[in-house]
C-alpha positions in Angstrom: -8.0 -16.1 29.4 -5.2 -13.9 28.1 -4.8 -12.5 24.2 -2.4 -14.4 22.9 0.5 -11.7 21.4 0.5 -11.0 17.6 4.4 -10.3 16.4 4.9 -8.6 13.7 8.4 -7.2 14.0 9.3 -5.5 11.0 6.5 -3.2 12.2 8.9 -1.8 15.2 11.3 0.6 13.0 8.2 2.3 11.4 6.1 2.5 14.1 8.7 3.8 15.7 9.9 6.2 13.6 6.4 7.5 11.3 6.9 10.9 13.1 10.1 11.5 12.2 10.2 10.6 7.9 12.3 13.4 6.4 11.6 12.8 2.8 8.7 11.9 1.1 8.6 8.2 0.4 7.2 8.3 -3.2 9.7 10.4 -4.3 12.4 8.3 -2.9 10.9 4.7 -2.6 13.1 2.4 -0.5 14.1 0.2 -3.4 13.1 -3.2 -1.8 9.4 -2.1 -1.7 9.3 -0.5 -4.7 7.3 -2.9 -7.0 6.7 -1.1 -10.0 8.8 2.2 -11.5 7.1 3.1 -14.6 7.6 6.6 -16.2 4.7 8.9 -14.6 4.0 7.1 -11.6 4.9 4.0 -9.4 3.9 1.3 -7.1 5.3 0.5 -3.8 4.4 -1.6 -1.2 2.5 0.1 2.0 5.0 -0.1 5.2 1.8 -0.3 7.5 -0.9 -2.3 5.2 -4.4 -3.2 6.1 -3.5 -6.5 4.4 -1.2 -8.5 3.5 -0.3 -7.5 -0.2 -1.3 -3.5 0.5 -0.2 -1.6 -2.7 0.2 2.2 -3.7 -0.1 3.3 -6.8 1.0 7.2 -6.7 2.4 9.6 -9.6 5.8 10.2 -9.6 5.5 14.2 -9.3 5.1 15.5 -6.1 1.7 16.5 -5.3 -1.4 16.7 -3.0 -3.8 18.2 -4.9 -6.0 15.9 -6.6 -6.8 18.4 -9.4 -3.6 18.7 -10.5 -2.7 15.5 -11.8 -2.4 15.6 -15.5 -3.6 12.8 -18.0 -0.8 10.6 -18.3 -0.6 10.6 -14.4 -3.9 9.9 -14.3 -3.9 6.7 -17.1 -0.4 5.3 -15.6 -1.7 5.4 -12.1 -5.0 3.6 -13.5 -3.1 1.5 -15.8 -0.4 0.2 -13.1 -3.3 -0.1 -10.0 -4.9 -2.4 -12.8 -1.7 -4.4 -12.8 -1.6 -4.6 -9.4 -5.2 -5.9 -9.1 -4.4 -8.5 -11.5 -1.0 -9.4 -9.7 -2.6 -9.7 -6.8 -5.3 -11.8 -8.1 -2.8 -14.0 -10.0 -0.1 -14.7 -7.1 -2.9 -14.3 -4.0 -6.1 -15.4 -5.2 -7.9 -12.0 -3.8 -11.4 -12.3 -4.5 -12.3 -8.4 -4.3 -10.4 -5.1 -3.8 -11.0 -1.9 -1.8 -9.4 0.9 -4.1 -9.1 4.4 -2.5 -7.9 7.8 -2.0 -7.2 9.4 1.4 -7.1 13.4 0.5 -5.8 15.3 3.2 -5.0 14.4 7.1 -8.4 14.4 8.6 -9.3 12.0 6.1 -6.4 9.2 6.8 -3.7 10.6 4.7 -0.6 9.3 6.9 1.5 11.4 3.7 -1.0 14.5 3.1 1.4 16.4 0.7 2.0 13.6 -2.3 -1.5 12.1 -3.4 -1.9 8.3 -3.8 -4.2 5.0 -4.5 -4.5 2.4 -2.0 -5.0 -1.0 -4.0 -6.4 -3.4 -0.8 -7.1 -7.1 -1.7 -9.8 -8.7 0.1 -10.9 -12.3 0.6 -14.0 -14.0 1.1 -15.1 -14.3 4.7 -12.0 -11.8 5.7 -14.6 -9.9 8.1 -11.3 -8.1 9.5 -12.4 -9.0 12.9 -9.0 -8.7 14.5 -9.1 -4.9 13.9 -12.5 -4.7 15.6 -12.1 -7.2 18.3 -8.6 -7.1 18.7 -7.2 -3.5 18.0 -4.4 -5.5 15.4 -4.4 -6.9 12.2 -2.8 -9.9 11.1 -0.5 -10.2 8.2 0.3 -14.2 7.8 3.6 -12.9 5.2 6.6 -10.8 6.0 6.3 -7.8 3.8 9.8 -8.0 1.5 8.3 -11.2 0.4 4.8 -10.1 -0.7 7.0 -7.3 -2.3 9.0 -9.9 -4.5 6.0 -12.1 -5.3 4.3 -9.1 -6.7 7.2 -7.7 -8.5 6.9 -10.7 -10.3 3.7 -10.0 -11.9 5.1 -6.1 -13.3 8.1 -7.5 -15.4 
């Protein structure tokens, strides 16, 4: 028996095109997955999630050194992941969340030079099989529209 094809289309430009980014996409969000704009950091929808409803909280200055965050980087970034946990909860029903920094290339950072929180909902019995058996994931929602539902949820 033959795999059945997965299509995820949306997919194609950045796949496409993730060498070739010439400006840092938390300093110039694309304005359609930009969920949250607050006044020291942001939150923005991830253009190649692990799950539907993949969020990144990140401070607005651009930097890759963890250290150097200040303190009101460091609460908005908490503050707004907490929103996002909660709108995620609210307009989902996530039961659990994977929260987590990639610092530096060999440790997954697909952008090394400006530091940022993945917020990753997770659901009961969500054993992310396809990844393991299947080399794909499956994302049942197009991504502008888990965008707008969780936009929702920041006012």
């Amino acid at each position: 028996m033959s795999p059945k094809p997965l299509w995820a289309p949306w997919r194609l430009a950045y796949v496409e095109h993730a060498d070739e980014l010439d400006h840092c996409i938390f300093c110039e969000p694309e304005p359609e997955l930009l969920v949250a704009d607050g006044e020291h950091a942001l939150v923005v929808m991830n253009k190649f999630p692990y799950a539907s409803g993949h969020l990144l909280v990140a401070p607005k200055r651009h930097l890759g050194d963890f250290g150097a965050i200040d303190d009101a980087e460091t609460l908005e970034v908490q503050r707004l992941a907490a929103r996002g946990i909660d709108a995620l909860r609210a307009e989902y029903g996530a039961h659990g969340f994977n929260l987590g920094w990639n610092l530096g290339r060999v440790a997954g950072a697909g952008i090394e030079d400006h530091m940022h929180l993945h917020v990753v909902p997770r659901w009961n019995g969500d054993t992310s099989f396809m990844p393991v058996l299947g080399d794909a994931k499956v994302l049942p929602e197009h991504l502008l529209e888990t965008a707008r539902r969780v936009r929702l949820h920041f006012g």
